[in-house]
C-alpha positions, 0 to 999 in steps of 0.5 A, a space after each residue: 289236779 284232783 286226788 286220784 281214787 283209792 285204790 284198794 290194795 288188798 284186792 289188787 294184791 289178792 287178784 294178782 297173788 302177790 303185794 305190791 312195791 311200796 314205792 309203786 302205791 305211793 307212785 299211784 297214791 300220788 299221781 293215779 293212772 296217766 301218762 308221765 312226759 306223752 311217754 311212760 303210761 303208769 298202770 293202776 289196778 283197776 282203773 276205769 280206762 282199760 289202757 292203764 288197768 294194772 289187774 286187765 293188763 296183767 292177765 293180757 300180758 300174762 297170756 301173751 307171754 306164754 304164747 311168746 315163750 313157746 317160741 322164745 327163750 325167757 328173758 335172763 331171771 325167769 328161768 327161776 321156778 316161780 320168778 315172774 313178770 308184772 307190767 307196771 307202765 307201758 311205753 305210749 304208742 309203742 308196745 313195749 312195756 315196763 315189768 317188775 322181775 318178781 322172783 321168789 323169797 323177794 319183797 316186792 320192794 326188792 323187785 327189779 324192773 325189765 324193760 320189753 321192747 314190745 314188738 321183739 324179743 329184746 329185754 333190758 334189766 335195770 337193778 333197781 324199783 320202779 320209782 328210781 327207774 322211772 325218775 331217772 329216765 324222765 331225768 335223762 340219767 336211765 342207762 338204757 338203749 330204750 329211753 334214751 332218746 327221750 331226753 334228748 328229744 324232750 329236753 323237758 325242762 320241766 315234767 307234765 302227767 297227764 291223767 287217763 281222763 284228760 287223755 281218753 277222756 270219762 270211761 263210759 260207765 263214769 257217762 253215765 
């Protein structure tokens, strides 16, 4: 597997308004934008498929949201002045996404994460970062309604990533 890009990260932070968890940039540093065991899609600022840009999906789901909430009540640690969600990862094909709980006086390395199920008003806190969550999930270990099939399904005895470009192939711009 090549090197993913650089990411700039003062950009991307610049653009959302807040840093980012360091484990999420060593995550992205590592792997780039793809898509762990056909599940769980890790979001990259600015990455050349619009399906897993950090910065794009940020704003859409931003703005989903707070047509959402007007209907809605806000899922349990929003209701802080200031607290917010960032979408981090997506479930594949299903519309449920991965948040960090950006609350404020919190690093971002203390964020939480919240799992949206996407198509409903159901929302799963989980008290710890990304990194740990996403291990214990692809491990089986994740105490969640959501994620819990996978193992038992996959049963992975060993764990796959799949880029963005073996997935939705080169972005147009990149054909040209």
């Amino acid at each position: 597997m090549d090197p993913p890009p650089a990411v700039d990260w003062a950009k991307a932070e610049r653009a959302l308004g807040t840093g980012l968890p360091a484990d999420y940039k060593r995550l992205v540093g590592t792997y780039g934008a793809g898509i762990f065991d056909e599940t769980v899609q890790l979001l990259v600022p600015d990455s050349a498929h619009d399906d897993f840009d950090l910065l794009a999906l940020t704003a859409e789901r931003d703005e989903i949201l707070a047509g959402l909430w007007e209907y809605e009540d806000r899922p349990p640690g929003l209701e802080e002045a200031g607290a917010r969600v960032l979408p981090w990862a997506a479930e594949e094909g299903t519309g449920a996404y991965l948040y960090w709980l950006a609350r404020p006086g919190r690093h971002p390395d203390e964020w939480t994460v919240l799992y949206n199920e996407g198509r409903g008003p159901l929302w799963e806190h989980h008290d710890t970062g990304c990194l740990a969550f996403l291990l214990a999930v692809l491990t089986g270990t994740a105490e969640t309604d959501y994620f819990g099939h996978l193992h038992e399904v996959l049963k992975p005895t060993r764990h796959r990533f799949t880029t963005a470009a073996e997935t939705h192939g080169t972005p147009c711009a990149e054909r040209a």
